[in-house]
C-alpha positions in Angstrom: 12.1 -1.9 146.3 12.1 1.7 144.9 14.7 -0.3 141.8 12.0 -2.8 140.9 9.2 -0.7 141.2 10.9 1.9 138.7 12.3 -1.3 136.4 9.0 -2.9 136.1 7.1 0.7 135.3 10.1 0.3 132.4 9.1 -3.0 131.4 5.8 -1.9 130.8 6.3 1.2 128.5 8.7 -0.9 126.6 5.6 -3.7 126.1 3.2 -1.3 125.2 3.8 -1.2 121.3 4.1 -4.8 121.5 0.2 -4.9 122.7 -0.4 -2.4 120.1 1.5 -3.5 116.9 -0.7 -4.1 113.9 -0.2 -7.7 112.8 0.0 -8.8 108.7 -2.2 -12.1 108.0 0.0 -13.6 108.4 1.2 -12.9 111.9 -2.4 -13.4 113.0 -2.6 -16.6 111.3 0.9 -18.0 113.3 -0.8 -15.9 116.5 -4.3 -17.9 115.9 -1.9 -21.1 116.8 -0.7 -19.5 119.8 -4.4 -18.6 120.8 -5.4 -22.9 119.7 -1.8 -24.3 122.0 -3.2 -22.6 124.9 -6.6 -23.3 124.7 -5.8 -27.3 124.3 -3.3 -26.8 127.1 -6.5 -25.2 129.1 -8.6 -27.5 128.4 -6.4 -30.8 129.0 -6.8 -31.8 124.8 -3.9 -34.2 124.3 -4.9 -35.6 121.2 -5.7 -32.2 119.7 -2.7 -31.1 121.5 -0.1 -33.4 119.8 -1.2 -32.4 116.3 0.0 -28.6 116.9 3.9 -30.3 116.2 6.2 -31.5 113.9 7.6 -34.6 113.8 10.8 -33.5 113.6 10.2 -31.0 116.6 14.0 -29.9 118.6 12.7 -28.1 121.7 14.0 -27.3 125.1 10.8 -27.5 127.2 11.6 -25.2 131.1 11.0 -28.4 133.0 13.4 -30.9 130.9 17.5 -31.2 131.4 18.1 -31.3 128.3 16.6 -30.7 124.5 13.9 -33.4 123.7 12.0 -34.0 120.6 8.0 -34.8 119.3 8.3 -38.4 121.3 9.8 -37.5 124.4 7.3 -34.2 124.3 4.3 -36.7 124.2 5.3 -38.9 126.8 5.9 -35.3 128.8 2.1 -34.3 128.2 0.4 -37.1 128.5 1.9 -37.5 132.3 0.4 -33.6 132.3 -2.4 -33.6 131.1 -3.5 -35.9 133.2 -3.6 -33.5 136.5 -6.7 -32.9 137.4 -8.2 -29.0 138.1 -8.7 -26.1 136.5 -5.7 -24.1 133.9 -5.7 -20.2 133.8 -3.7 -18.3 131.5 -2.7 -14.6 131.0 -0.5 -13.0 128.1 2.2 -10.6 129.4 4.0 -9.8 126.2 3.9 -10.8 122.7 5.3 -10.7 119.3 5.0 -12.8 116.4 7.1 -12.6 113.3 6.6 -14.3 109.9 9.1 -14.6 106.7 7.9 -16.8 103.9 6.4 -20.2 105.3 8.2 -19.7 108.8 6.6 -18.1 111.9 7.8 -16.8 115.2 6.5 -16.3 118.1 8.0 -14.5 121.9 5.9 -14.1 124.1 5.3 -14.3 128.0 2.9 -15.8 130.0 1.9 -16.5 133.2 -0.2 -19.4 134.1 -2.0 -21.0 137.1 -2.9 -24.2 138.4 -5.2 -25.7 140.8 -5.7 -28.7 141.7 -8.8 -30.4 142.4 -7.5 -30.7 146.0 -7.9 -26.2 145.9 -3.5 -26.5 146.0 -2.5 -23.5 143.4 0.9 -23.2 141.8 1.7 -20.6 139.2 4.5 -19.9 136.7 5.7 -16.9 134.5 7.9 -18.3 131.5 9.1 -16.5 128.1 8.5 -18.9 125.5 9.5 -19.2 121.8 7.9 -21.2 119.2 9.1 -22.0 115.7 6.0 -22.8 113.6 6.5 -24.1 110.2 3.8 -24.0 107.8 2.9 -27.7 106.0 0.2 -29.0 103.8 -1.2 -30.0 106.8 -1.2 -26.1 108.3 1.2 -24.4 110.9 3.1 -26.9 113.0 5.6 -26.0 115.6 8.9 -27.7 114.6 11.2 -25.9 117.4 11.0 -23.8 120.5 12.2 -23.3 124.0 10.8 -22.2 127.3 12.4 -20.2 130.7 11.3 -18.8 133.5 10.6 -15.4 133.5 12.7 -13.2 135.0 12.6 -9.7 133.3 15.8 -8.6 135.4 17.1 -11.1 135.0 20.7 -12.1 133.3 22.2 -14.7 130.7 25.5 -13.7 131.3 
């Protein structure tokens, strides 16, 4: 107890100047994308939803076996977003980087579900989104999501 009390206090400091970092334009910009992904999500916005991604989107969504692209990712939401109930979200961590027309962004979150039936379920995942900017604006054209587990190991 004493050992995750101490390691999440150490989490914490270490986040800090991630909450407090002073983003470029363009950071903001890639951020602002974030900030439109969650709200859709929030708000159940499928078709709104499917225009945040690239065609030729490679990502490895928590909840699938195995990589799947733009198609397979539809098919994914559409079965989602049609849940009914109410989506809350809460940042835990964030950073967002940027390097010519190519954004990234780690960051945690946690999120809650209820159902319309009052049954709650709630995640924490890192995610990673590669955002690629078009004619058409940012799209995300890779990414991958985990659970989070900040004591986690990959090896």
């Amino acid at each position: 107890m004493k050992r995750t009390l101490v390691l999440a206090m150490f989490s914490i400091v270490l986040a800090l100047p991630l909450f407090a970092q002073e983003m470029s334009s363009q950071q903001k910009e890639v951020w602002q994308m974030e900030e439109t992904y969650w709200r859709d999500v929030k708000g159940f916005d499928e078709a709104h939803y499917m225009t945040l991604w690239h065609d030729k989107f490679l990502g490895w969504p928590r909840d699938q076996k195995t990589p799947i692209g733009k198609v397979a990712l539809g098919e994914a939401v559409h079965r989602k977003f049609q849940r009914k109930g109410t989506l809350d979200y809460e940042f835990l961590s964030k950073t967002v980087g940027v390097t010519g027309n190519v954004g990234i962004t780690q960051y945690a979150v946690k999120s809650s579900f209820t159902g319309t039936d009052g049954q709650k379920t709630s995640s924490s995942s890192r995610i990673t989104h590669t955002w690629l900017k078009t004619d058409e604006g940012w799209k995300i054209v890779g990414g991958m999501s985990a659970s989070f587990e900040p004591d986690g190991h990959t090896w």
